[in-house]
Kinemage of the C-alpha trace (Angstrom):
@kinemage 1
@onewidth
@group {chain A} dominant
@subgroup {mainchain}
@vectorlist {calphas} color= white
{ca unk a 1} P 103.701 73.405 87.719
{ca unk a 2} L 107.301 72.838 88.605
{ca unk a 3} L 108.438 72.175 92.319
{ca unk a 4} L 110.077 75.558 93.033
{ca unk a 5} L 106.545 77.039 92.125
{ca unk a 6} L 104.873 74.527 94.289
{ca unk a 7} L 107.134 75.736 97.237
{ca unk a 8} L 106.539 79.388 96.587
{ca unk a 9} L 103.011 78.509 96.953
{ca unk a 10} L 103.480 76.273 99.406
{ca unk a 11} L 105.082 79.416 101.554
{ca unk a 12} L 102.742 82.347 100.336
{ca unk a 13} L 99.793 79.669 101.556
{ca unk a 14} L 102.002 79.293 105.306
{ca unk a 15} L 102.840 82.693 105.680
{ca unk a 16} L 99.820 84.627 105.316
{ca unk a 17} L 98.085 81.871 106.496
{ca unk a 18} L 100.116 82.233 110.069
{ca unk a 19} L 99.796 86.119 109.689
{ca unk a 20} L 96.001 86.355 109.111
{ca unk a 21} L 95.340 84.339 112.542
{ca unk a 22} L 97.442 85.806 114.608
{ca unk a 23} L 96.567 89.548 113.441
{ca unk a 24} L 93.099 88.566 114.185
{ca unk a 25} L 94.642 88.367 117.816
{ca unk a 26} L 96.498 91.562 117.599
{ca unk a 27} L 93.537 93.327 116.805
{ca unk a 28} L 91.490 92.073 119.494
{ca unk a 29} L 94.007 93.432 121.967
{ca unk a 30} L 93.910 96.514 119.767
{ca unk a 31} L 90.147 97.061 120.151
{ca unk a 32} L 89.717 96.130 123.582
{ca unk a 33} L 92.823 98.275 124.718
{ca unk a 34} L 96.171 97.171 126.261
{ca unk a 35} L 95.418 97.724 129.771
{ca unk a 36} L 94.787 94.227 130.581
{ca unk a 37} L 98.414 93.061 128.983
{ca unk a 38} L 100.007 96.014 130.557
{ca unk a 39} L 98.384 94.675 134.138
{ca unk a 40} L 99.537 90.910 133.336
{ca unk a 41} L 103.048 92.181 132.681
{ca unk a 42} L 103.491 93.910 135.550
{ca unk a 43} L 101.850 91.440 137.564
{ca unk a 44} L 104.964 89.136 136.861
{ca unk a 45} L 107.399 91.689 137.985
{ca unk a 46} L 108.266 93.231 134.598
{ca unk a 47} L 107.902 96.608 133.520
{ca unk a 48} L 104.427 97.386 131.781
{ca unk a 49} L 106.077 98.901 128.931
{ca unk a 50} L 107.068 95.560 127.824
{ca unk a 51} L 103.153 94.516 127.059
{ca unk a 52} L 103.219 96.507 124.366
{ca unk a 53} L 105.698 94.377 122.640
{ca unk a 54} L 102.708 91.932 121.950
{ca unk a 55} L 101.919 94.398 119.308
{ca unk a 56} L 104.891 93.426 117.808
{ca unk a 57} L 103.851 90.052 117.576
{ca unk a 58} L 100.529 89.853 117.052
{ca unk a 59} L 100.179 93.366 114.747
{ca unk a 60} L 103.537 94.137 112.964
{ca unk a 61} L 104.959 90.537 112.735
{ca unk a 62} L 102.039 89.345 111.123
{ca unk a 63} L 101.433 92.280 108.955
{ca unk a 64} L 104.908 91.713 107.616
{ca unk a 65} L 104.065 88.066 107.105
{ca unk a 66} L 101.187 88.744 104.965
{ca unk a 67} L 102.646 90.747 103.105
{ca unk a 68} L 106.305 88.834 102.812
{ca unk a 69} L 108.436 91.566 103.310
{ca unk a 70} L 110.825 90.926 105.504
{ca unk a 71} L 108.870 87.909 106.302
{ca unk a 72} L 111.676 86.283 108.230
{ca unk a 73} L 111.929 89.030 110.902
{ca unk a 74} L 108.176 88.935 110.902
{ca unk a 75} L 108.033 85.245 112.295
{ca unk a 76} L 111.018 85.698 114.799
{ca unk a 77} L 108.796 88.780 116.299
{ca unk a 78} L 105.736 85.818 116.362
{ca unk a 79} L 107.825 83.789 117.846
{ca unk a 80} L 109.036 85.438 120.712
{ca unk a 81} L 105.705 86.850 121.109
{ca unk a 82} L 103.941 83.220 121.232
{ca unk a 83} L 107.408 82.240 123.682
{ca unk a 84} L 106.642 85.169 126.008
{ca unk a 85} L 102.230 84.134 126.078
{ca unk a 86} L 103.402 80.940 126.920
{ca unk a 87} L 105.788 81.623 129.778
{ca unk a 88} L 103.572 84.513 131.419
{ca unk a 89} L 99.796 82.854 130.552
{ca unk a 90} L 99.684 79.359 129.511
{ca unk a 91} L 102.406 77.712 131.382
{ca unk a 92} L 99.803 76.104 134.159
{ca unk a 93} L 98.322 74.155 130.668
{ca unk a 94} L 101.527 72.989 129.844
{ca unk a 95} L 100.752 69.084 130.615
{ca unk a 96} L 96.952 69.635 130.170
{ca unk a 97} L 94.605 68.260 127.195
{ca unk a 98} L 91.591 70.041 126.442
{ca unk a 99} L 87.733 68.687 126.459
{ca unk a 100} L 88.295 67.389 123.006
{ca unk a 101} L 91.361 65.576 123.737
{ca unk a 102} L 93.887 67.449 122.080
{ca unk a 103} L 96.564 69.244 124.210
{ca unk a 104} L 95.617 72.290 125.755
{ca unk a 105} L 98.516 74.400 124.026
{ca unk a 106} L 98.422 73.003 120.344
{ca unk a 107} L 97.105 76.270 118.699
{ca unk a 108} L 100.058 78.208 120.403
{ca unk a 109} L 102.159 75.234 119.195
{ca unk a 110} L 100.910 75.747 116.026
{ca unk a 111} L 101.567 79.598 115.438
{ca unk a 112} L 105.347 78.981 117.358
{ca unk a 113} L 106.850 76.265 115.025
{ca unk a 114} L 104.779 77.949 111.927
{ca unk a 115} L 106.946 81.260 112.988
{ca unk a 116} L 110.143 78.952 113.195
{ca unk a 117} L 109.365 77.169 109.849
{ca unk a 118} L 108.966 80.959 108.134
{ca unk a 119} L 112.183 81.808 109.509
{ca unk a 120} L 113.754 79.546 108.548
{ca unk a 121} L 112.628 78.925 104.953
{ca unk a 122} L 111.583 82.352 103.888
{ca unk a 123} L 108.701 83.738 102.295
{ca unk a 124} L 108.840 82.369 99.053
{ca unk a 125} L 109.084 84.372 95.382
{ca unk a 126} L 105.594 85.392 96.207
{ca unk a 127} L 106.197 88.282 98.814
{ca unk a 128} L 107.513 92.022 98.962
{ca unk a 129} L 111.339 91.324 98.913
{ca unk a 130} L 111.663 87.664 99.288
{ca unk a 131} L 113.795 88.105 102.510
């Protein structure tokens, strides 16, 4: 197996990887409605129509990940969305660890540099259009 392969694979594994877990989010918010996002929104002076953005994020992104078609625009929409939980629900656990020791916001951390890293390196020959 050559290295180009190796980073295809290396890519397909990131990308749908990242996709997969935060669709599993998106689909929560799917199933138990969008009120509660709508209310949080609004709650920090914004219009409610912006909650539904999350679906963005957390349903289209990451379907587009999976998939790897247009993977790059995929990852900027997780990004922003993991940006915007951050600023408007996780911001108190900023400087906080968690009962295990780890910090408090590494799985957010996680999904928001995984976006940047797809964004920035693509989705690999293993995808819809390789873009």
């Amino acid at each position: 197996m050559n290295a180009n392969t190796q980073h295809d694979i290396a890519k397909l594994l990131l990308r749908v990887t990242l996709g997969v877990l935060i669709l599993f989010h998106g689909l929560a918010k799917l199933n138990g409605g969008m009120a509660g996002i709508v209310h949080m929104v609004e709650a920090h002076g914004l219009p409610g129509a912006l909650g539904y953005g999350v679906l963005l994020g957390e349903v289209v992104g990451p379907l587009m990940l999976i998939a790897g078609f247009h993977a790059r625009i995929g990852a900027v929409f997780v990004f922003v969305n993991m940006i915007v939980a951050v600023l408007l629900v996780h911001m108190r656990q900023f400087g906080a660890f968690n009962d295990q020791g780890g910090w408090a916001l590494e799985l957010q951390a996680m999904y928001l540099v995984g976006a940047i890293v797809v964004a920035l390196i693509g989705p690999g020959r293993y995808s819809v259009n390789e873009r």
